[in-house]
N, CA and C atoms of all chains as a GROMACS GRO file, in nm:
protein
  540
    1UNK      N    1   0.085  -0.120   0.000
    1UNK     CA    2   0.000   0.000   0.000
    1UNK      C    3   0.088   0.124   0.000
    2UNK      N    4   0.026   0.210  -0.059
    2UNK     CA    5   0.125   0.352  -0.057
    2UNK      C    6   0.038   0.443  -0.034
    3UNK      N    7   0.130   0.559   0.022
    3UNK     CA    8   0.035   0.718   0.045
    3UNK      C    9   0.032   0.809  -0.108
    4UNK      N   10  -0.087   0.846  -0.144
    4UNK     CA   11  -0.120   0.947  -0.232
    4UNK      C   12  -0.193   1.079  -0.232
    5UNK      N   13  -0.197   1.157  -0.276
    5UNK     CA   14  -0.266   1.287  -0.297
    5UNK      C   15  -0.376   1.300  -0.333
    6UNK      N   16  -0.496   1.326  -0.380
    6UNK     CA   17  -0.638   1.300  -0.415
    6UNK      C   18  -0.626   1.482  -0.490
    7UNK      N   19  -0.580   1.473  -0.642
    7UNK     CA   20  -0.523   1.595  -0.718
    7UNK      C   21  -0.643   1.609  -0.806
    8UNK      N   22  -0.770   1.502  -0.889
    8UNK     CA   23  -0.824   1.540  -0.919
    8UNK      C   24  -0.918   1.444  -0.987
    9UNK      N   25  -1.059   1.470  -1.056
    9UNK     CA   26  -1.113   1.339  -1.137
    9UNK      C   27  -1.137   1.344  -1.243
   10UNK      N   28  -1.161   1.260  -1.283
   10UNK     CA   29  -1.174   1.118  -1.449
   10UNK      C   30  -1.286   1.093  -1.473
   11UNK      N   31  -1.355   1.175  -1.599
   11UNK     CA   32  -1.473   1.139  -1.638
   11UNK      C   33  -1.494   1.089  -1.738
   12UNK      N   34  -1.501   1.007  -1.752
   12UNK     CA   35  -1.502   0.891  -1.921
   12UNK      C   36  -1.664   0.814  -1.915
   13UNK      N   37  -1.711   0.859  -2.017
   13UNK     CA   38  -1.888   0.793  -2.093
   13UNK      C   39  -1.834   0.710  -2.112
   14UNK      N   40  -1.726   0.694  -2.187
   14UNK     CA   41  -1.736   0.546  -2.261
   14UNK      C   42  -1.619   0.464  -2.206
   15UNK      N   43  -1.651   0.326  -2.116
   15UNK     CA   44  -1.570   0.282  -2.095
   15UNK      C   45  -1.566   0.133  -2.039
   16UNK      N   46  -1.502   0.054  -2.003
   16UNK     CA   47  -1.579  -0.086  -1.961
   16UNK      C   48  -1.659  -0.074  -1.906
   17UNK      N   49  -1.773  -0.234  -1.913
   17UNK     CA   50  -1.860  -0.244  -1.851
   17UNK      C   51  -1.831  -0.286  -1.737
   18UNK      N   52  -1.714  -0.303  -1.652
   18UNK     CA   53  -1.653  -0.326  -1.493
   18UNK      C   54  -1.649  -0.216  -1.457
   19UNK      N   55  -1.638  -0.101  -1.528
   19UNK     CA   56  -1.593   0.033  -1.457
   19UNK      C   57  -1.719   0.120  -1.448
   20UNK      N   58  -1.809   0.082  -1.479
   20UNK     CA   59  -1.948   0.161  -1.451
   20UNK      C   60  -2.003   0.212  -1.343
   21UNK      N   61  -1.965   0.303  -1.249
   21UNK     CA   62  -2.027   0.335  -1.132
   21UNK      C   63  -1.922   0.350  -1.051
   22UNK      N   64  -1.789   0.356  -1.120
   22UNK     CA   65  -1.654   0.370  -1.014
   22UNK      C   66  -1.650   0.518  -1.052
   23UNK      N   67  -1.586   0.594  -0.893
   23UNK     CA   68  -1.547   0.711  -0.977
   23UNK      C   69  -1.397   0.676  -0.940
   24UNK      N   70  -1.342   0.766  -1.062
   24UNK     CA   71  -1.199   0.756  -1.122
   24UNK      C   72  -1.102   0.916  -1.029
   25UNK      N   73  -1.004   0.862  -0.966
   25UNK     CA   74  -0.951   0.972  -0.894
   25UNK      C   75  -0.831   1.013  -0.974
   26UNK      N   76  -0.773   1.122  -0.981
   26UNK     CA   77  -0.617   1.147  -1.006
   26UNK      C   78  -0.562   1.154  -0.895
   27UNK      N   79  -0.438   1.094  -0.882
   27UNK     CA   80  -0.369   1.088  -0.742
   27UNK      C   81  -0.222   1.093  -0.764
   28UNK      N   82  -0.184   1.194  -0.659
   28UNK     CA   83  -0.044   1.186  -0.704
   28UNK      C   84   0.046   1.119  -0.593
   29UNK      N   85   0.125   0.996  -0.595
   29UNK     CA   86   0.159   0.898  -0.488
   29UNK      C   87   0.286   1.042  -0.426
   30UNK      N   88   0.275   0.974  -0.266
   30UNK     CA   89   0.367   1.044  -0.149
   30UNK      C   90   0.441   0.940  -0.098
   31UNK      N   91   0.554   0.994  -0.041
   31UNK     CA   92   0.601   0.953   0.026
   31UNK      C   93   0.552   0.935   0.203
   32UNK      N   94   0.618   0.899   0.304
   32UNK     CA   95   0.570   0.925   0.442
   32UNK      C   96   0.628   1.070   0.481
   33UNK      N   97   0.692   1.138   0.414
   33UNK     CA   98   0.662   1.287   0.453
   33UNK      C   99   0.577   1.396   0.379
   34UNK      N  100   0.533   1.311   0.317
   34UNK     CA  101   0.382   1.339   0.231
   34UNK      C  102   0.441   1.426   0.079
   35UNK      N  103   0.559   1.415   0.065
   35UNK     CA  104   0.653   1.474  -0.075
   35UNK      C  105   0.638   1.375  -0.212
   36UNK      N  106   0.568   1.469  -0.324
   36UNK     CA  107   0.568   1.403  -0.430
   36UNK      C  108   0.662   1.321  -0.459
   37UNK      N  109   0.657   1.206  -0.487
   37UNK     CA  110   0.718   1.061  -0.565
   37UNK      C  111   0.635   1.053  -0.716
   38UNK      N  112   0.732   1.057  -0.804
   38UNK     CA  113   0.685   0.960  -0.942
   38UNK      C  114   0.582   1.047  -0.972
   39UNK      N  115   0.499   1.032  -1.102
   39UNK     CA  116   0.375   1.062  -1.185
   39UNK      C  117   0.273   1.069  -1.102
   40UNK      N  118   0.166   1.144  -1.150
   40UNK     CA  119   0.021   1.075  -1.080
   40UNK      C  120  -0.010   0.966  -1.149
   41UNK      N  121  -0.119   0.884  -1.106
   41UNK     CA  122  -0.203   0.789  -1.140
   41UNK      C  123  -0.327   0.832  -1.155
   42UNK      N  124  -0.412   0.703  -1.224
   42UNK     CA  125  -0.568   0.715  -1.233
   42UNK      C  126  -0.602   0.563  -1.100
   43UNK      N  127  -0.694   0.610  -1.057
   43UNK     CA  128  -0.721   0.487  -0.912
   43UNK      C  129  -0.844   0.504  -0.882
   44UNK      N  130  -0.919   0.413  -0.878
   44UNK     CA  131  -1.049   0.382  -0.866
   44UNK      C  132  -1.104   0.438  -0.710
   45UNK      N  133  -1.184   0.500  -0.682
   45UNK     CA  134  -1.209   0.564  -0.578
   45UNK      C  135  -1.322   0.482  -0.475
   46UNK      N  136  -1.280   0.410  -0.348
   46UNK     CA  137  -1.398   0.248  -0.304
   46UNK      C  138  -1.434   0.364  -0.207
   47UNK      N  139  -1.386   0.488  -0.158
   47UNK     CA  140  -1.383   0.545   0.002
   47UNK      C  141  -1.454   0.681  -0.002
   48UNK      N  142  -1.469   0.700  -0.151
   48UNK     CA  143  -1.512   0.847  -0.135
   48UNK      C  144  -1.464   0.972  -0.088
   49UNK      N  145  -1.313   0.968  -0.130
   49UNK     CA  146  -1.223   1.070  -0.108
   49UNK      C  147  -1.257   1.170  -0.195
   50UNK      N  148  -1.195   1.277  -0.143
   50UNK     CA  149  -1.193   1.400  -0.170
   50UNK      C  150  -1.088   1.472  -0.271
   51UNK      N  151  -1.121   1.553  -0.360
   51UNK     CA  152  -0.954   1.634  -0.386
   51UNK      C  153  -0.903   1.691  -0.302
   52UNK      N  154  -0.786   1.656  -0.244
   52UNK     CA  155  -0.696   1.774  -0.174
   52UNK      C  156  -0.654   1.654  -0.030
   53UNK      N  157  -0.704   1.570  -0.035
   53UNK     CA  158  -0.731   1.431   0.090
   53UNK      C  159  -0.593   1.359   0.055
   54UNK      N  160  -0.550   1.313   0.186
   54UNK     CA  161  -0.428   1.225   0.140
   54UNK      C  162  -0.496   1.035   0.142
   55UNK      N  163  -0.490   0.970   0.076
   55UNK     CA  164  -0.533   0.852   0.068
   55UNK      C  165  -0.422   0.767   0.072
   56UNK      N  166  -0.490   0.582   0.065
   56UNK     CA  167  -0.412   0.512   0.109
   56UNK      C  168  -0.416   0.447  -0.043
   57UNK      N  169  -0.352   0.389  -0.114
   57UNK     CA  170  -0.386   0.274  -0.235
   57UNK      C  171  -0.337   0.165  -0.273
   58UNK      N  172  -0.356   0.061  -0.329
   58UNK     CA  173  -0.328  -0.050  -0.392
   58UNK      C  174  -0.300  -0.061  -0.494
   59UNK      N  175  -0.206  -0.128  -0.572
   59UNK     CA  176  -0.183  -0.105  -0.671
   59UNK      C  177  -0.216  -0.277  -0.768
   60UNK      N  178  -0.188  -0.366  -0.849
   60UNK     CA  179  -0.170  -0.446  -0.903
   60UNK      C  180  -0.336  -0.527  -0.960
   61UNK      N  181  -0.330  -0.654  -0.942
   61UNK     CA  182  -0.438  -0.727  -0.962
   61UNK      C  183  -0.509  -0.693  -0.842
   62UNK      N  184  -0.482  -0.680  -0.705
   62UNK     CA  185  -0.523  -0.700  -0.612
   62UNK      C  186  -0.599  -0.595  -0.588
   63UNK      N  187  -0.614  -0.503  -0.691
   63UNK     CA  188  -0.672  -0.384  -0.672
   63UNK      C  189  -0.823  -0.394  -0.698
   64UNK      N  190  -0.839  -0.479  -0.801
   64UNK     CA  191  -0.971  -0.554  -0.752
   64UNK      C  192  -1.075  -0.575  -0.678
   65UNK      N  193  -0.967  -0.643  -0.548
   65UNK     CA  194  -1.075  -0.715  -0.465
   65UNK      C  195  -1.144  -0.616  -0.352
   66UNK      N  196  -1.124  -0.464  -0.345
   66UNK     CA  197  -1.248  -0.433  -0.295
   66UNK      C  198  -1.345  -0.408  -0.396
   67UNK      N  199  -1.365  -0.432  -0.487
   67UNK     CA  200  -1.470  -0.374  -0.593
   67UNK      C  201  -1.558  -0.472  -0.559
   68UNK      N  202  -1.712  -0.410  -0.613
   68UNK     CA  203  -1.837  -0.541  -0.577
   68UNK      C  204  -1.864  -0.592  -0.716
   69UNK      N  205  -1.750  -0.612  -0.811
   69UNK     CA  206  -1.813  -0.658  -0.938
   69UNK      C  207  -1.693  -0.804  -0.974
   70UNK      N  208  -1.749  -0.891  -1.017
   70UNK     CA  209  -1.665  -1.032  -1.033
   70UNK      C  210  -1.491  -0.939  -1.126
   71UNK      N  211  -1.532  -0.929  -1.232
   71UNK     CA  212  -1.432  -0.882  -1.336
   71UNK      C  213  -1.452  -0.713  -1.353
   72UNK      N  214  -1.319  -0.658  -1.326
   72UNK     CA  215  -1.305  -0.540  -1.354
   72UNK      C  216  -1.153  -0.512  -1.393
   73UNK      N  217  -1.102  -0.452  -1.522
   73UNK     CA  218  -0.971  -0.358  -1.554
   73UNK      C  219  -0.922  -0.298  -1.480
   74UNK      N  220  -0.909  -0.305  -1.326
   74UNK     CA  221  -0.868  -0.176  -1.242
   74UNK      C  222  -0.701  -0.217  -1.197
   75UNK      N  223  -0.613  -0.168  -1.166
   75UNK     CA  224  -0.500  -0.212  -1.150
   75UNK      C  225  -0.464  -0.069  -1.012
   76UNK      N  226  -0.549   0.029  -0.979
   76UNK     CA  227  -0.493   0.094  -0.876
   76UNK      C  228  -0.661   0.148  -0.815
   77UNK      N  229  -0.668   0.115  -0.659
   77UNK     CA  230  -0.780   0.155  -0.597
   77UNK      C  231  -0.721   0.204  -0.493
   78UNK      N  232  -0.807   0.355  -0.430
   78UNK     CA  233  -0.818   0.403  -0.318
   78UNK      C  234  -0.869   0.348  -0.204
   79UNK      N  235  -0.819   0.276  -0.096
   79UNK     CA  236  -0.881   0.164  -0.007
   79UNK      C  237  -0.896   0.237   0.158
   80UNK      N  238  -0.819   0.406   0.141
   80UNK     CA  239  -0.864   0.430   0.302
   80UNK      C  240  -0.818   0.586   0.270
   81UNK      N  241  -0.912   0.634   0.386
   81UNK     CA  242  -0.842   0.810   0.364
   81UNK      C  243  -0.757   0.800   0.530
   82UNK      N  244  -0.616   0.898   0.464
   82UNK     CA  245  -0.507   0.867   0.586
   82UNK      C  246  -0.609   1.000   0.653
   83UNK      N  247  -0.597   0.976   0.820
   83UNK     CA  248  -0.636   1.108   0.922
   83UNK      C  249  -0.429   1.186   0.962
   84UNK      N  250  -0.391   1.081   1.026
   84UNK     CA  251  -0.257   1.132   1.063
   84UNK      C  252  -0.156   0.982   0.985
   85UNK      N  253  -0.047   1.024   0.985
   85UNK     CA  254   0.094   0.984   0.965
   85UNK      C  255   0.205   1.050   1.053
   86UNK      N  256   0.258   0.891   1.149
   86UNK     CA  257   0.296   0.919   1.239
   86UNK      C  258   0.506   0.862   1.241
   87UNK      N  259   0.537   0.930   1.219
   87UNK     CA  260   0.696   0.830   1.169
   87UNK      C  261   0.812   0.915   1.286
   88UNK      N  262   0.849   0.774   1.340
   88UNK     CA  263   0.959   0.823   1.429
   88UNK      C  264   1.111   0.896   1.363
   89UNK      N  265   1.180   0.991   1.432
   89UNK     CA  266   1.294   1.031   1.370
   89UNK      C  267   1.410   0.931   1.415
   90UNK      N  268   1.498   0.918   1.350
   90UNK     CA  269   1.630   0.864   1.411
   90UNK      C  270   1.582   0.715   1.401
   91UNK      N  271   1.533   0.667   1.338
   91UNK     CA  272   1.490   0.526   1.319
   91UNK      C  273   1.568   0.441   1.209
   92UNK      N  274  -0.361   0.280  -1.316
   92UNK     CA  275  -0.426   0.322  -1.459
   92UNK      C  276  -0.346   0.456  -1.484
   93UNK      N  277  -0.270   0.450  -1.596
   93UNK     CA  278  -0.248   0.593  -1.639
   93UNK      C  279  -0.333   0.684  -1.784
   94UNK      N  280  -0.285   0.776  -1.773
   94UNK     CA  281  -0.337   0.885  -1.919
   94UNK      C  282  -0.256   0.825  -2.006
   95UNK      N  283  -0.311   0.831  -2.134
   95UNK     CA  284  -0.284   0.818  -2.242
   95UNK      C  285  -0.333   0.894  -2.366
   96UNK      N  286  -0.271   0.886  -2.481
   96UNK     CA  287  -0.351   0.965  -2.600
   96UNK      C  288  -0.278   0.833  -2.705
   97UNK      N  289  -0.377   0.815  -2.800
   97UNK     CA  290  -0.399   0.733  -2.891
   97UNK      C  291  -0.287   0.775  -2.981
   98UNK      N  292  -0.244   0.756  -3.088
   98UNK     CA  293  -0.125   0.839  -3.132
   98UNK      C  294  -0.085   0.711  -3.283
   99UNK      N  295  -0.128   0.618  -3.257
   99UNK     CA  296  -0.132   0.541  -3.362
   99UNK      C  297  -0.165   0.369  -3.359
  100UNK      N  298  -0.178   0.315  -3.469
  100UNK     CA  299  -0.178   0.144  -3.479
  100UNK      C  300  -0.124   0.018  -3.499
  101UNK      N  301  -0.059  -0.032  -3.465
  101UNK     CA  302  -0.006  -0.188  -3.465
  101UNK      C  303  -0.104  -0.246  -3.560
  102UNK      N  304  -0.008  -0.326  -3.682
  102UNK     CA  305  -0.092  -0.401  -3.762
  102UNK      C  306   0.060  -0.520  -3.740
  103UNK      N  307  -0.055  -0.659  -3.757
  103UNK     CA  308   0.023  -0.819  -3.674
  103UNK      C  309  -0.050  -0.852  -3.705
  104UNK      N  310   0.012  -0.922  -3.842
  104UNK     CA  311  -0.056  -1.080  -3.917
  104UNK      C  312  -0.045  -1.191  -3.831
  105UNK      N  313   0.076  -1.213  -3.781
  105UNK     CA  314   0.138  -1.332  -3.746
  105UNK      C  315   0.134  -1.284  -3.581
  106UNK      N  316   0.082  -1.352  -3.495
  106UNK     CA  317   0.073  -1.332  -3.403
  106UNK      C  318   0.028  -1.450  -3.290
  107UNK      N  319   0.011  -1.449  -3.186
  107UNK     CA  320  -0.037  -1.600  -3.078
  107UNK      C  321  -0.253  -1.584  -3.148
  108UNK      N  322  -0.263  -1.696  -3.147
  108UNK     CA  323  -0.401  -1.667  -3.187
  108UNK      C  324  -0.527  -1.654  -3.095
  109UNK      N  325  -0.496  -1.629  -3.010
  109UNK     CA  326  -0.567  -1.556  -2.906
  109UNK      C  327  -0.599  -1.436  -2.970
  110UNK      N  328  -0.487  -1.376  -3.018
  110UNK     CA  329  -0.519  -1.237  -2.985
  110UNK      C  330  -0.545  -1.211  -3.112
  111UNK      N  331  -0.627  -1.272  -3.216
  111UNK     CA  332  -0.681  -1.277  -3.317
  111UNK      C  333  -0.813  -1.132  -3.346
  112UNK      N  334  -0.828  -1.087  -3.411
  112UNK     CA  335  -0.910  -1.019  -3.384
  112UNK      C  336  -0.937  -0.868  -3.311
  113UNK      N  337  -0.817  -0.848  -3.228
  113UNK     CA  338  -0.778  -0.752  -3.111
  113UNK      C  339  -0.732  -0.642  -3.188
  114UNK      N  340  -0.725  -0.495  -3.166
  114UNK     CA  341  -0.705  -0.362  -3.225
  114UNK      C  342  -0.549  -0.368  -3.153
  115UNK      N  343  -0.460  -0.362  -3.152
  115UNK     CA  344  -0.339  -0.275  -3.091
  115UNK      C  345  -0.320  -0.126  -3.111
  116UNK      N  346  -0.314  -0.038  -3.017
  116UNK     CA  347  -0.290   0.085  -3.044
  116UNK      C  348  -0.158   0.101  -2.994
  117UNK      N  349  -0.116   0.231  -3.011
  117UNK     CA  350   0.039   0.309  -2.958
  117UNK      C  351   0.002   0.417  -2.846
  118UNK      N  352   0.028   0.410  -2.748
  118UNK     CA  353  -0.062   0.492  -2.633
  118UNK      C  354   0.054   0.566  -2.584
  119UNK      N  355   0.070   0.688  -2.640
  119UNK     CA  356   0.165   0.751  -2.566
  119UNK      C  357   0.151   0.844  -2.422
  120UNK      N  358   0.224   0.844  -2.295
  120UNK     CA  359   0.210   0.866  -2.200
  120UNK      C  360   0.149   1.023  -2.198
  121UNK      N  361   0.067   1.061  -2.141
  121UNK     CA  362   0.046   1.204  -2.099
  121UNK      C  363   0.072   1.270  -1.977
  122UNK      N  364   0.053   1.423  -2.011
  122UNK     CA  365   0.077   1.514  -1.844
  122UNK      C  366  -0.100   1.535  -1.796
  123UNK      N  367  -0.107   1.600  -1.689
  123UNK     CA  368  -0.278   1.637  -1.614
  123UNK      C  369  -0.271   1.743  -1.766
  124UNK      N  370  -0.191   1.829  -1.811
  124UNK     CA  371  -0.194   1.900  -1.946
  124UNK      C  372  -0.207   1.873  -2.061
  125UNK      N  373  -0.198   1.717  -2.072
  125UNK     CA  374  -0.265   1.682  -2.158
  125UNK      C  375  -0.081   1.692  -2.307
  126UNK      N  376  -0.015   1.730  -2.276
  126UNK     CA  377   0.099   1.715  -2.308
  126UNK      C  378   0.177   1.569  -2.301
  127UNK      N  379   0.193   1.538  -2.459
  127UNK     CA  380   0.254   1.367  -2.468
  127UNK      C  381   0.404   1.396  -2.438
  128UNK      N  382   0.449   1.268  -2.395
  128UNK     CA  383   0.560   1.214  -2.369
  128UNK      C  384   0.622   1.139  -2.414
  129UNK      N  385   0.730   1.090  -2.434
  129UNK     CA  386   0.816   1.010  -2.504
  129UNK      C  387   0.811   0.900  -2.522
  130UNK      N  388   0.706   0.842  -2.364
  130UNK     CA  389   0.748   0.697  -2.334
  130UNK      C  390   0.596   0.645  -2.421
  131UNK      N  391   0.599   0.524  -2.437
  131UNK     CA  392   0.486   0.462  -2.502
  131UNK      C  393   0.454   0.317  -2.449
  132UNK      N  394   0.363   0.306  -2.449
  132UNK     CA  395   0.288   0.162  -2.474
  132UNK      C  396   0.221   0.090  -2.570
  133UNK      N  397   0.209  -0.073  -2.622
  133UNK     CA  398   0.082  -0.102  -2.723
  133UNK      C  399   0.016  -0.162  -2.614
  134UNK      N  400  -0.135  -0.088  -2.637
  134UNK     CA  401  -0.236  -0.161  -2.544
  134UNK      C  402  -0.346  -0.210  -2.674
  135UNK      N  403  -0.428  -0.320  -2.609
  135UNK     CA  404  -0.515  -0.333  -2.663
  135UNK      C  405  -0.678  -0.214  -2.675
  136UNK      N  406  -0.727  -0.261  -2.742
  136UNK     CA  407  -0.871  -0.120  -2.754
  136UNK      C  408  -0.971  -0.186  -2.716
  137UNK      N  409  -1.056  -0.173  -2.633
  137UNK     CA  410  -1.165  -0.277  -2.588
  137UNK      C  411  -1.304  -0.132  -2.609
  138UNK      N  412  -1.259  -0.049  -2.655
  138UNK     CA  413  -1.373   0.078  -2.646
  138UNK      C  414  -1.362   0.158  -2.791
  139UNK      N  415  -1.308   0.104  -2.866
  139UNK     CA  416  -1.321   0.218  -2.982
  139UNK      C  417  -1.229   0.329  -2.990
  140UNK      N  418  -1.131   0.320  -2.898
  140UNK     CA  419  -1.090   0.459  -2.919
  140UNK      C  420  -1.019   0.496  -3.051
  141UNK      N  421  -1.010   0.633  -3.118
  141UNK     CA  422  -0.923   0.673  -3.237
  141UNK      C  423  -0.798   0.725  -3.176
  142UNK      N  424  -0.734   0.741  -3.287
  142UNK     CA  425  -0.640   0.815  -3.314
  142UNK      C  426  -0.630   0.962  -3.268
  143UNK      N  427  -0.580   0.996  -3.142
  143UNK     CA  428  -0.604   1.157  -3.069
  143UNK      C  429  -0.701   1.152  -2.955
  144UNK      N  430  -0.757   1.048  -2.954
  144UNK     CA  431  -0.822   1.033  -2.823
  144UNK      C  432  -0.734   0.997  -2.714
  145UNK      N  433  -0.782   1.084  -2.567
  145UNK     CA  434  -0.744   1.084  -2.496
  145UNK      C  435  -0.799   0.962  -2.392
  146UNK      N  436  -0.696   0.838  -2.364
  146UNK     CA  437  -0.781   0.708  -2.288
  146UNK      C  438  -0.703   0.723  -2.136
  147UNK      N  439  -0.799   0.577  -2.063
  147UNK     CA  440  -0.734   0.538  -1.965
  147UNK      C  441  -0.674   0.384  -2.034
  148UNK      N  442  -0.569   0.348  -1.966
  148UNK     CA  443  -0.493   0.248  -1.952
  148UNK      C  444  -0.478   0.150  -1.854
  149UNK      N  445  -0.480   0.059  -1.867
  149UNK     CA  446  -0.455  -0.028  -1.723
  149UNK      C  447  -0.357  -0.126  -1.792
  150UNK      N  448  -0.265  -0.149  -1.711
  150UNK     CA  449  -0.193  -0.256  -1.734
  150UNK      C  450  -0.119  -0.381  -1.634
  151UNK      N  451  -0.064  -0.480  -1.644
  151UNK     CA  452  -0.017  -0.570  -1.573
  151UNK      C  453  -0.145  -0.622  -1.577
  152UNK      N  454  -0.138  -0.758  -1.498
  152UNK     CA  455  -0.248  -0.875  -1.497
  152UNK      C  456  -0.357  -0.852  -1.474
  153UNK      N  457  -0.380  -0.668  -1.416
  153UNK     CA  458  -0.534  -0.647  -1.448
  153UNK      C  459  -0.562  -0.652  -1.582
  154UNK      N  460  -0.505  -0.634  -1.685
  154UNK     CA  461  -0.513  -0.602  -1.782
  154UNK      C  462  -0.610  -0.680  -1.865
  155UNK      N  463  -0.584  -0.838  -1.800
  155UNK     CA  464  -0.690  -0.912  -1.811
  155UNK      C  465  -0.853  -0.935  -1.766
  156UNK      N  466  -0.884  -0.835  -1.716
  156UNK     CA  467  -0.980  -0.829  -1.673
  156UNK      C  468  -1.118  -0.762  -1.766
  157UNK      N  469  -1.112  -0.790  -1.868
  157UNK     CA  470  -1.208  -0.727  -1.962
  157UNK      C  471  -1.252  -0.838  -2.005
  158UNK      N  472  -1.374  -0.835  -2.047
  158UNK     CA  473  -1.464  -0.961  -2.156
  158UNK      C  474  -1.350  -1.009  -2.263
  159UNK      N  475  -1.342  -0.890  -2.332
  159UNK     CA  476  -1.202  -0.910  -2.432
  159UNK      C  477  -1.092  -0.953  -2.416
  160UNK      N  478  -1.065  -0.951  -2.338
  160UNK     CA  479  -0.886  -1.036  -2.281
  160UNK      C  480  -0.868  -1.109  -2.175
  161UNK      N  481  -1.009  -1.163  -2.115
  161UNK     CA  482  -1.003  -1.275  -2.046
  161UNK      C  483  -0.938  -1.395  -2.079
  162UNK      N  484  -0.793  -1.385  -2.004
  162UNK     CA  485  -0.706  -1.474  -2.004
  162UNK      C  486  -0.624  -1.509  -2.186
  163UNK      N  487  -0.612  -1.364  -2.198
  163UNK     CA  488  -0.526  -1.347  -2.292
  163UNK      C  489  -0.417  -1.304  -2.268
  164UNK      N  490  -0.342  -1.328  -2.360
  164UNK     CA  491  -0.153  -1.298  -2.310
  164UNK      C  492  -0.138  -1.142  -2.369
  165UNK      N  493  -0.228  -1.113  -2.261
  165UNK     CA  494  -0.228  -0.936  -2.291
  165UNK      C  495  -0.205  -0.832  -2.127
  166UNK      N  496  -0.099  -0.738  -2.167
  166UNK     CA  497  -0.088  -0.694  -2.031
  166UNK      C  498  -0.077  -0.515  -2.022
  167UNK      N  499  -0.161  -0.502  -2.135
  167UNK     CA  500  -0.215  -0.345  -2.127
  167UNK      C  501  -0.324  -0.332  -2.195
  168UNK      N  502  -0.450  -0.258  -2.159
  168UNK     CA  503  -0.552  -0.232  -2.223
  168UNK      C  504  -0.644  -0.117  -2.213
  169UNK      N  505  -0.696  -0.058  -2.338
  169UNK     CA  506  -0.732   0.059  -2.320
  169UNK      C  507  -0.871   0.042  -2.278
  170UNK      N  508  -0.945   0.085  -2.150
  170UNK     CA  509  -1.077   0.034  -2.087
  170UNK      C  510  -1.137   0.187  -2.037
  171UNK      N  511  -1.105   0.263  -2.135
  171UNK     CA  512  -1.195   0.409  -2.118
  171UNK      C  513  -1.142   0.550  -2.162
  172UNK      N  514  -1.226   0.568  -2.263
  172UNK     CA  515  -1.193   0.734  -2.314
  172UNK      C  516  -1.245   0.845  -2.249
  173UNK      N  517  -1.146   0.944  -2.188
  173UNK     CA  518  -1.161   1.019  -2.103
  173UNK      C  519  -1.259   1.132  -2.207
  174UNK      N  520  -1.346   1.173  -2.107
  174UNK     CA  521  -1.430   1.328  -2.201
  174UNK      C  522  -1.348   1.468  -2.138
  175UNK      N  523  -1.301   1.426  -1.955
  175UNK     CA  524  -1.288   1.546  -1.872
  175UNK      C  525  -1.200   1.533  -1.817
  176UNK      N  526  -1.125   1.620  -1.761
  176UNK     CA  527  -1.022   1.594  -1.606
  176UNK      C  528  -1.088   1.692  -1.513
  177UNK      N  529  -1.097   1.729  -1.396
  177UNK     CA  530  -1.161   1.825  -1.331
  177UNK      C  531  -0.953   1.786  -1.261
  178UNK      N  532  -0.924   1.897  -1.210
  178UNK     CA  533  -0.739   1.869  -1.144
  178UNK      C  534  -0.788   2.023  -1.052
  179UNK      N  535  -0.728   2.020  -0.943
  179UNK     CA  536  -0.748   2.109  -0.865
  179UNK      C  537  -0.608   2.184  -0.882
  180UNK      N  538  -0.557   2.264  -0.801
  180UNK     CA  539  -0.463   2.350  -0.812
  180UNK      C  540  -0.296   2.281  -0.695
   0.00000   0.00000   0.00000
């Protein structure tokens, strides 16, 4: 799981019939001091995050299995909104 | 899932025969600006998209997860043409 940004959304009419009723987030992945890492992504939104929200996500096949549909194309889902991030110094 | 823009087509006579039938496109990477990039992918088209359309992508073993490439030796696919971005500041 990794920390991401909740930067913005994805509106596509036309698109699988697995992806019907997902909304589509832009997210830009963080580090644990919450500092941009890498590209954004597109990530399926299960939690109802917000823009501007730091979220938690999944990435691979496994991204899947919170969805309520047998077969879906999704390869990155939003699975929790972070409240705090807590990291010791000198560790 | 990343951005993509359609940008051109893969034509493959000779190929595994699974994938008989299947569109290949050239999906080159995009910015939230909508500005292409260097890097590329061939994904499959499971939606119609053309040439200049702006898609989503999914790839790795989700990739299989469409009616169309159920358990095909396919590991990128285009599964939605974007109309909007809404991107905050």
């Amino acid at each position: 799981m990794f920390f991401a940004k909740v930067i913005g959304t994805v509106w596509a009419t036309r698109k699988d019939e697995g992806l019907q009723n997902f909304k589509l987030q832009f997210i830009q992945p963080l580090n644990s001091a919450r500092e941009h890492v890498g590209d954004p992504i597109v990530a399926v939104d299960t939690v109802g995050a917000g823009v501007g929200e730091t979220v938690l996500f999944i990435t691979a096949r496994e991204a899947t299995i919170p969805l309520p549909v047998e077969m879906a194309p999704v390869d990155a889902s939003i699975i929790g909104i972070v409240d705090r991030i807590d990291v010791a110094k000198n560790v | 899932m990343f951005l993509g823009k359609v940008v051109g087509t893969v034509w493959a006579t000779r190929k595994d025969e699974e994938l008989v039938g299947m569109k290949f496109q050239i999906v080159k990477h995009v910015g939230l600006d909508y500005t292409t990039k260097e890097t590329f992918v061939v994904a499959v088209d499971t939606v119609q998209a053309g040439v200049g359309d702006v898609v989503l992508v999914c790839s790795g073993s989700s990739a299989r997860q469409t009616v169309m490439t159920k358990n095909k030796p396919v590991d990128a696919v285009i599964m939605a043409v974007v109309d909007k971005l809404d991107v905050g500041d």
